[in-house]
C-alpha positions in Angstrom: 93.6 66.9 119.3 91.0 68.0 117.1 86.8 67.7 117.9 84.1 67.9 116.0 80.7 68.3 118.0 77.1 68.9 117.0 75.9 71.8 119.5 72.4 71.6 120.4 72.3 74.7 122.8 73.0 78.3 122.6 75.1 80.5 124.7 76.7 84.1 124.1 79.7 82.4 124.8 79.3 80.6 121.5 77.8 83.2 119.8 81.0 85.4 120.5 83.5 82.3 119.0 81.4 81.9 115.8 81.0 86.2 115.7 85.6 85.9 116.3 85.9 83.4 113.5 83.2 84.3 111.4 85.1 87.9 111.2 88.8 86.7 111.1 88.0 84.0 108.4 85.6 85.7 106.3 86.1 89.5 106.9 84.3 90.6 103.7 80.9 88.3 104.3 78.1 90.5 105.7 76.7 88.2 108.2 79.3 88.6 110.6 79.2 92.0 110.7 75.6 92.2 111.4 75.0 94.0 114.9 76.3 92.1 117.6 72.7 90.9 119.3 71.2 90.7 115.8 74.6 87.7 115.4 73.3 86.4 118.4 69.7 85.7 117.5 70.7 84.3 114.2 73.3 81.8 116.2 70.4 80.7 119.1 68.0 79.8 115.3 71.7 78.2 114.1 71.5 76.2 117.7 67.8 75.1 117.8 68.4 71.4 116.6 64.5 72.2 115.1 66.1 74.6 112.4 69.0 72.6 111.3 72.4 71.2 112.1 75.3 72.9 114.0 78.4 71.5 114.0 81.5 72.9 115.2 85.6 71.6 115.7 87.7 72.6 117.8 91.7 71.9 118.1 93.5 72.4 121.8 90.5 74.3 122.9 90.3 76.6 119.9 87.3 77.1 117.6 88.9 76.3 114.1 85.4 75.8 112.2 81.8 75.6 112.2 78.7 74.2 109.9 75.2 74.8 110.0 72.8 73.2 107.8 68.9 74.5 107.7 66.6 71.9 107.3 64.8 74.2 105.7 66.7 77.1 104.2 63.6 79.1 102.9 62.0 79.1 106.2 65.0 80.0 108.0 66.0 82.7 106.0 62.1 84.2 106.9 63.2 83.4 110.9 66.1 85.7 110.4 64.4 88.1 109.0 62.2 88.9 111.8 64.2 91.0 113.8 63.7 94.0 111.2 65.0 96.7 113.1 68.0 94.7 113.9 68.3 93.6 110.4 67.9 97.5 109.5 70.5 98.6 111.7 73.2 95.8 110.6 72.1 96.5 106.7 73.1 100.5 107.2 76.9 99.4 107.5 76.9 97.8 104.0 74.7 100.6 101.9 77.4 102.1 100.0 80.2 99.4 100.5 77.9 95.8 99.2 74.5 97.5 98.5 73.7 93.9 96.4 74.8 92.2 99.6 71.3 93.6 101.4 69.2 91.8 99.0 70.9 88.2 99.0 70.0 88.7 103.5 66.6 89.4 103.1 66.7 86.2 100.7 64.8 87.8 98.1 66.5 86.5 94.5 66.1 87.8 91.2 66.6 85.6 88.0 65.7 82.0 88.2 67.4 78.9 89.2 68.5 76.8 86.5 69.0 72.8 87.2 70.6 70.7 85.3 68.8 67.5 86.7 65.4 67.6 88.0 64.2 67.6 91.7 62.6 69.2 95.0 65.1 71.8 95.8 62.9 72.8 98.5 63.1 69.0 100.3 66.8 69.5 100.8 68.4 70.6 103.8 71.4 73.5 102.7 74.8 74.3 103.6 73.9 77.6 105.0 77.5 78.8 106.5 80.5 77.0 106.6 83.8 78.9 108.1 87.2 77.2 108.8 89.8 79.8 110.3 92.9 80.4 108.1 95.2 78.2 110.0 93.3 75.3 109.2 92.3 75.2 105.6 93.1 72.1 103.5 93.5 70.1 106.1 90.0 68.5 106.1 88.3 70.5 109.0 85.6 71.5 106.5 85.2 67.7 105.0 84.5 66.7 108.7 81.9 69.4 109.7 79.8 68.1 107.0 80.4 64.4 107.4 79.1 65.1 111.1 76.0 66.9 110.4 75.6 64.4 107.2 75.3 61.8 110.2 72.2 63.7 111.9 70.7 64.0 108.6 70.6 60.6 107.8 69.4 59.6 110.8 66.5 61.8 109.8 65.8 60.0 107.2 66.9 62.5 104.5 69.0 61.2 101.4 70.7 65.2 99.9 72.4 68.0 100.8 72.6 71.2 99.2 75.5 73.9 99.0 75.5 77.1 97.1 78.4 79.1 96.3 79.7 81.8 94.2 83.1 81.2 95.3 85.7 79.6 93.7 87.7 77.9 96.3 84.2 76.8 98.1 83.5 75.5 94.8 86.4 73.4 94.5 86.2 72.4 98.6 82.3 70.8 97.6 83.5 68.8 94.4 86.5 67.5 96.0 83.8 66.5 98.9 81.5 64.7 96.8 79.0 67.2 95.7 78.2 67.7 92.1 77.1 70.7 90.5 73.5 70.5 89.5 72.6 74.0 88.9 73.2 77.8 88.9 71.5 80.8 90.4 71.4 84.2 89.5 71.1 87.1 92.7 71.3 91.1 92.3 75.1 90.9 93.5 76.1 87.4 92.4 75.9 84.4 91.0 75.6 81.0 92.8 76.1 77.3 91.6 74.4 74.8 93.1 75.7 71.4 94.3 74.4 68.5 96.1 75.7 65.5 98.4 73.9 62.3 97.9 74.6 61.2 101.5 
């Protein structure tokens, strides 16, 4: 039977899961393969109800997805940049493999947003990771983790929800969810469109 649950506490124990399916399900994204305590700061700001919204599901015991949504992403992307020497030491992996990779961590963007409708970008809480482990794509794990942080949000008072992507498939997984493109972004090593959940 399948659970979804909003955590509102860290452990390494947790830390480890997310790290396992983080790195089975989405081998090529940096963040997993930051330096193992570096994964584990990020996932106790990830856990801190005060930065955002962790969800996670779980099927016969198994981790098979997780969700966090920053309340606010620009601020959290400065939290997880604190730890410079641990950001330093998790960058060195990716130099010559994804050297554009290094800029999209520290969050610095180059190019400007373009919106297709106008409004406070900045007021909306993000999609910041979403994973769901092979085995249980397309079967609506990911639909879930966002209705149940969409429930803490609301009770927040808060009325959008963002989601960037430059992937195709994510793409499709946030129309299909109720999100509608509203804009596009242009980074060093990609390009991101923008979508948002009126929830």
């Amino acid at each position: 039977m399948e659970q979804v649950k909003v955590v509102t506490s860290y452990t390494k124990e947790l830390a480890k899961q997310l790290s396992d399916l983080h790195k089975s399900s989405l081998p090529d994204d940096i963040t997993p393969n930051l330096v193992e305590s570096y994964y584990e700061f990020v996932i106790s700001l990830m856990a801190n109800p005060k930065n955002g919204v962790l969800t996670i599901a779980y099927k016969s015991e198994e981790l098979i997805g997780f969700c966090f949504v920053a309340f606010n992403p620009g601020d959290f992307s400065e939290m997880i940049a604190e730890r410079r020497v641990l950001l330093i030491k998790s960058i060195v992996k990716f130099i010559f493999k994804k050297p554009g990779l290094i800029v999209d961590l520290f969050g610095s963007v180059f190019g400007k947003i373009i919106l297709f409708e106008e409004f406070d970008e900045k007021q909306c809480p993000e999609v910041f990771s979403i994973c769901v482990s092979r085995n249980a794509r397309s079967t609506g794990v990911g639909s879930r983790l966002i209705k149940k942080s969409a429930d803490v949000l609301i009770s927040r008072g808060l009325q959008y929800l963002l989601a960037k992507t430059s992937n195709e498939r994510a793409g499709n997984f946030y129309l299909k969810d109720g999100f509608v493109l509203v804009g596009r972004q242009n980074r060093v090593a990609r390009k991101l469109e923008i979508y948002r959940k009126k929830l």
